[in-house]
N, C-alpha and C positions, 0 to 999 in steps of 0.2 A: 820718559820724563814724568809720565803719570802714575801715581799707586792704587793699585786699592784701599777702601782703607771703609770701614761705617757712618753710617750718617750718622750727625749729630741729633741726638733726641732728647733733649731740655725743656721741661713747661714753660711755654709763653708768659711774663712778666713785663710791668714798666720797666725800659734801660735806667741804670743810676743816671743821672748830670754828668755831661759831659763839659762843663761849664769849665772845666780845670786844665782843659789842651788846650792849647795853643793854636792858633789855626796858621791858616798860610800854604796849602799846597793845590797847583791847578793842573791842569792836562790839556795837553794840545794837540789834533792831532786833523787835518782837513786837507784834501785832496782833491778840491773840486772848482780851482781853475788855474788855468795858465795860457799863457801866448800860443803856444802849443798842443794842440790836440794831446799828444802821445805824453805831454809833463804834468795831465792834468793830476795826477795822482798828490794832490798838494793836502796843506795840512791848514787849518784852521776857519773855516766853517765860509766864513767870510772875507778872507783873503782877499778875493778877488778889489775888494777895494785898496789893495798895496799895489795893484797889478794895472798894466797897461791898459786902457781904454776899449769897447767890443768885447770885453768878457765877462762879462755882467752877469749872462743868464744864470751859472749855476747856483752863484751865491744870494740868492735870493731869498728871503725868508718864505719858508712853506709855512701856509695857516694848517693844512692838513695833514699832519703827521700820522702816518699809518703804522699800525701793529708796535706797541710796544710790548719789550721782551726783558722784563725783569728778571736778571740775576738771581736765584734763590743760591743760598749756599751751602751745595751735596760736598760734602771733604773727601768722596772716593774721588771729586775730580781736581783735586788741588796736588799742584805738584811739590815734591819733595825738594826740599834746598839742600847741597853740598854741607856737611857741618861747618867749613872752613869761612863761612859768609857772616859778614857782622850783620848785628842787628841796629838797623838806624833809628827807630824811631818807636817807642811804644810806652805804655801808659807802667807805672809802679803799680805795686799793691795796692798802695793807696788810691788809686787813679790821677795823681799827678803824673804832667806829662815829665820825656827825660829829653833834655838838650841831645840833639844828635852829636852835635862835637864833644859833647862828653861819652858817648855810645863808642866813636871813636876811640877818644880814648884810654878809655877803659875796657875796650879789646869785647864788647858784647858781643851774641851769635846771634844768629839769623832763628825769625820766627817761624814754627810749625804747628799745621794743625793739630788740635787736640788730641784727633785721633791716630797721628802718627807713629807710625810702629817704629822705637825704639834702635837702639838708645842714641837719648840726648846727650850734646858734652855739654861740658861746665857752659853756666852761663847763655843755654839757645832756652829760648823762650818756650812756651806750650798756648797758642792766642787763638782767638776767634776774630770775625771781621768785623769791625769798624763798630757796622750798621746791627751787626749780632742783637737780636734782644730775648733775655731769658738770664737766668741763675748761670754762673761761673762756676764750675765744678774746682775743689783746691788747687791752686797750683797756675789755674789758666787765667791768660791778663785779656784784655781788647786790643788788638792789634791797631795801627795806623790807619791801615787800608781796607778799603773796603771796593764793591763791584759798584760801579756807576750803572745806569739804565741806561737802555738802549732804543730809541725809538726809529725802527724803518720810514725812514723820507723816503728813499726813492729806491724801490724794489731792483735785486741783482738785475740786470738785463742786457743785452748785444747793443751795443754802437756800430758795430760792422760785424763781417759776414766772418772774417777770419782775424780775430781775436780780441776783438774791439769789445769794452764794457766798462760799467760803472756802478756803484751802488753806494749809497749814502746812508747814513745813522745818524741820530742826534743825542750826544750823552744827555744824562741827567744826574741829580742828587736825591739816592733817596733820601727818606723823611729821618730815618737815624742819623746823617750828615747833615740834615738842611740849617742844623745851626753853626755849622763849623764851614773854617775855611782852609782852602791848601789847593793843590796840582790833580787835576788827571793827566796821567801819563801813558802813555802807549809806547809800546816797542812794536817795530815794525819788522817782520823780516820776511821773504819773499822765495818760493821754490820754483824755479825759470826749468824750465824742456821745450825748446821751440825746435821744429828740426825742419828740412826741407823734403821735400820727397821723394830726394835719394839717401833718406835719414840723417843727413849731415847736420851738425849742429849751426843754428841762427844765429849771429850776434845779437843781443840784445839790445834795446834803445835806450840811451841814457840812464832814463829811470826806472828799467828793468833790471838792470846789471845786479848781480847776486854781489858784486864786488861792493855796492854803496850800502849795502842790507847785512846785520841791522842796524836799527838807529830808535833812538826815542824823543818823543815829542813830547809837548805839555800844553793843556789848557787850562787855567787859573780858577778855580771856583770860588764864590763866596760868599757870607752867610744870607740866608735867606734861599740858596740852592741856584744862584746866579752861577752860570758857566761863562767865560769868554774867550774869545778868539786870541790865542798869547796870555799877556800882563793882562789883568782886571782895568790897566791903568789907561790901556789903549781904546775901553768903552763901546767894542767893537760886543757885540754879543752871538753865542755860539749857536749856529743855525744847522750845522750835518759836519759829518767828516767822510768823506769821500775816496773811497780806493776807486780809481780808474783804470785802461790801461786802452794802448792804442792797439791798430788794426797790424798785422805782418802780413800780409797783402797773401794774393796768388802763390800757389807752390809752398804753403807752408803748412804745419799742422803743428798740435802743441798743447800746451796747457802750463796757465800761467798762476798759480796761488799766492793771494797776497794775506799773509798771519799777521792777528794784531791779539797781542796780549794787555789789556788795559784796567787800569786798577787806579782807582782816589784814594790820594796821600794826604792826611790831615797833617799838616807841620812839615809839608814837604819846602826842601829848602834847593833852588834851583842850583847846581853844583858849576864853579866855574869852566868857562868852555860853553854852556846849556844856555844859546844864546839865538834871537831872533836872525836867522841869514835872507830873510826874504828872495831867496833862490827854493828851488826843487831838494830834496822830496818835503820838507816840512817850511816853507814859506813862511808865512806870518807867526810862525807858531816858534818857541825853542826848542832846540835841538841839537844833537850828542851823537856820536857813533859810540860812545864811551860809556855804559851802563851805570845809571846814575843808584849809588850805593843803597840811598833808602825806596828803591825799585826793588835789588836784587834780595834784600832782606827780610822784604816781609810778606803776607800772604799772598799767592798768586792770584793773578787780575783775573779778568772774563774774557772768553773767547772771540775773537773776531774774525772770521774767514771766509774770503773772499775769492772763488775760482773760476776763471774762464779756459775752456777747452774745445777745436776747433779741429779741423779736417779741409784744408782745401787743396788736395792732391787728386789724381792727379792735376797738375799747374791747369785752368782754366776749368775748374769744374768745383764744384762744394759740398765733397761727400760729407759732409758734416758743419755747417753754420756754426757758429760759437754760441755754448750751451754757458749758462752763469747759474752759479750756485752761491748760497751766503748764508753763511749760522751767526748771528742771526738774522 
């Protein structure tokens, strides 16, 4: 899915005013409670205040947010889009912004980085991200999207011995967005191997099922680099997003990876269907199984990945505790 492809090497400059897009697109995406141990993988920071009473802890705001892991953008790791993909949403020559429903259509392609090896069809764009600052070589516009920050709340770690874990993030705006508004979005999708230790395959729980995966979320951002849980309108404010997952007891071994591809849409317009269900996997937050068009079209998001892998065979022994890993 990934190319090679060179880094981008531009002399550092003031960005032009972005004062001419439109704002409007947020991201949601928070996993960190539910009634249920095993459903905590929820989406919207602070959810737990839509949720039943006794689950309080996780949504808590941390004053001490550890490690953040800004985004920089290498284009050898940006992935290539299909030509066949429209483009939703990006700046003219001019830097006026373009109505998506007119992107629609008028049949646009999908944006690639600059440094894409060839060839473009009619009509796919040549962009950089969002937050981009420096000279535009001819030809290349600012794309929509850009990588939000990522700040470690609460380090990958074991909840239980065989397969239990949790790890939390908290996006951010940077400073080339912090005057615009729109969606972060996540797509979420999930690589299940549980087996027992006659190698048999595990059913998986609810919110493991590779069947409900993927999906995408959104949390709302807005000017001034305000993030929230859902709608802006709900005043909930964005505290972590949290992949979880529960324990599969004795007699099982595994490994569980939870992928999150996430990117800020400046003028993202939430697509019908892409709505708050206050159930699992994305609770407070909106949510799609249905790839919401100005996601698949513009420049690939930042990495999110989350993995826990375990050993407890033979049944009543723990040759391996559940090990957790997480970029970032």
């Amino acid at each position: 899915m990934r190319t090679l492809a060179q880094r981008l090497k531009a002399p550092q400059q003031a960005k032009p005013d972005k004062s001419a897009v439109r704002g409007g697109a947020h991201f949601a995406h928070s996993h960190e409670v539910s009634p249920i141990r095993h459903l905590q993988r929820t989406i919207g920071n602070q959810a737990v205040q839509r949720l039943p009473e006794g689950n309080t802890g996780d949504a808590r705001e941390n004053p001490a947010i550890a490690e953040v892991a800004r985004f920089g953008h290498d284009f050898s790791r940006i992935s290539v889009y299909s030509s066949d993909k429209k483009r939703a949403f990006t700046r003219g020559e001019g830097g006026e912004s373009i109505d998506p429903e007119a992107v629609e259509r008028e049949g646009m392609r999908a944006e690639y980085p600059v440094d894409f090896v060839g060839p473009l069809q009619p009509g796919d764009t040549r962009a950089v991200p969002y937050d981009f600052v420096g000279p535009l070589e001819p030809g290349v516009v600012w794309s929509s999207s850009f990588h939000p920050t990522m700040a470690v709340v609460t380090a990958g770690r074991a909840t239980s011995r065989c397969g239990g874990f949790e790890h939390k993030v908290r996006w951010g705006i940077p400073a080339g967005a912090n005057s615009d508004s729109g969606w972060i979005v996540q797509k979420v999708d999930i690589n299940f191997d549980v087996k027992d230790c006659n190698d048999r395959p595990v059913t998986p729980h609810p919110i493991d099922n590779p069947a409900h995966y993927p999906f995408w979320e959104a949390w709302e951002f807005t000017r001034g680099g305000n993030v929230w849980v859902g709608p802006a309108s709900g005043g909930t404010a964005h505290s972590g997003d949290t992949f979880s997952g529960s324990d599969y007891g004795p007699g099982t071994k595994g490994k569980i990876s939870l992928i999150g591809e996430v990117k800020g849409i400046v003028g993202f317009t939430l697509p019908a269907g892409m709505t708050v269900r206050n159930t699992f996997p994305a609770w407070a937050l909106p949510y799609t199984r249905t790839q919401p068009a100005q996601f698949g079209s513009t420049l690939a998001g930042a990495s999110h990945v989350v993995t826990s892998e375990w050993n407890c065979c033979p049944s009543g022994t723990v040759t391996q505790a559940t090990r957790v890993t997480a970029t970032p």
